[in-house]
C-alpha positions as CSV (number, residue, x, y, z in Angstrom):
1,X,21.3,13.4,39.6
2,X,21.3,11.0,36.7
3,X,18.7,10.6,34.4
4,X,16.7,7.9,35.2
5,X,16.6,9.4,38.8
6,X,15.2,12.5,37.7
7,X,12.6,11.0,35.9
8,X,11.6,8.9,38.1
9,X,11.1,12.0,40.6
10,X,8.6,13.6,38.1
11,X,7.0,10.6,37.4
12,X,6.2,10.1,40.9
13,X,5.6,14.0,41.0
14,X,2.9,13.9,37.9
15,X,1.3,10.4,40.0
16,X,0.7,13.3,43.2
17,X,-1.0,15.7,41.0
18,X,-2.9,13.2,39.6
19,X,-4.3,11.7,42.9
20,X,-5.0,15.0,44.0
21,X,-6.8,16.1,40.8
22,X,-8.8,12.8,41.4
23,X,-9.7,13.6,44.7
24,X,-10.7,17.0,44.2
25,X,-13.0,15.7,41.2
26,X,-14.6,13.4,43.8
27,X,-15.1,16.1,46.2
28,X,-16.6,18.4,43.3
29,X,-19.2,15.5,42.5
30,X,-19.8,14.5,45.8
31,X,-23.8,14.6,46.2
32,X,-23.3,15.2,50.1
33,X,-21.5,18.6,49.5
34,X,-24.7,20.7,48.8
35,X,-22.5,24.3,49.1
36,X,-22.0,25.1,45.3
37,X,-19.0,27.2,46.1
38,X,-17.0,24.5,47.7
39,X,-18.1,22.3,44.6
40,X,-17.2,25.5,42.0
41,X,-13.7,25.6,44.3
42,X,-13.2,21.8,43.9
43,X,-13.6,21.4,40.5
44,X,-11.3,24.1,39.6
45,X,-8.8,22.7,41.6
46,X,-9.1,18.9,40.0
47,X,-8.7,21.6,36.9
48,X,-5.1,22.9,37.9
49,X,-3.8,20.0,38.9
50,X,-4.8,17.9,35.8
51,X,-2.5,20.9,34.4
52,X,0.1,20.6,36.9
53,X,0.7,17.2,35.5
54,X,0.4,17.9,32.0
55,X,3.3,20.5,32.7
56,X,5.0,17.4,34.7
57,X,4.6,15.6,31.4
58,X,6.5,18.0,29.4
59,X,9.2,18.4,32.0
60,X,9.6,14.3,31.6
61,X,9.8,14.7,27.6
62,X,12.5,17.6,27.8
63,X,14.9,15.5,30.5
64,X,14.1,12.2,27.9
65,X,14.9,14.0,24.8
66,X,17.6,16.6,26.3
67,X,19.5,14.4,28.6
């Protein structure tokens, strides 16, 4: 796999944990959702995946700068 290739696979990787760290957050603040577990749950998720794709983002930086 060349280069470009496999960055664009982790860039689209890092967009997924993104939308899904979104989507948690929603979920987390959602006024309907009145179970502060699920909210507690939600939020920490939205939490790892917003780390997820910082550790996509340094996978990205090593291919650039190694490759």
């Amino acid at each position: 796999m060349d280069k470009k290739t496999m960055i664009s696979e982790f860039e689209m990787a890092q967009s997924l944990e993104l939308s899904a760290a979104e989507l948690y957050a929603k979920i987390a603040s959602d006024g309907d959702i009145q179970e502060q577990d699920i909210k507690t749950a939600f939020k920490t998720l939205a939490q790892d995946e917003h780390r997820h794709a910082q550790i996509v983002h340094e996978i990205i930086a090593l291919i650039d700068k190694t490759l």
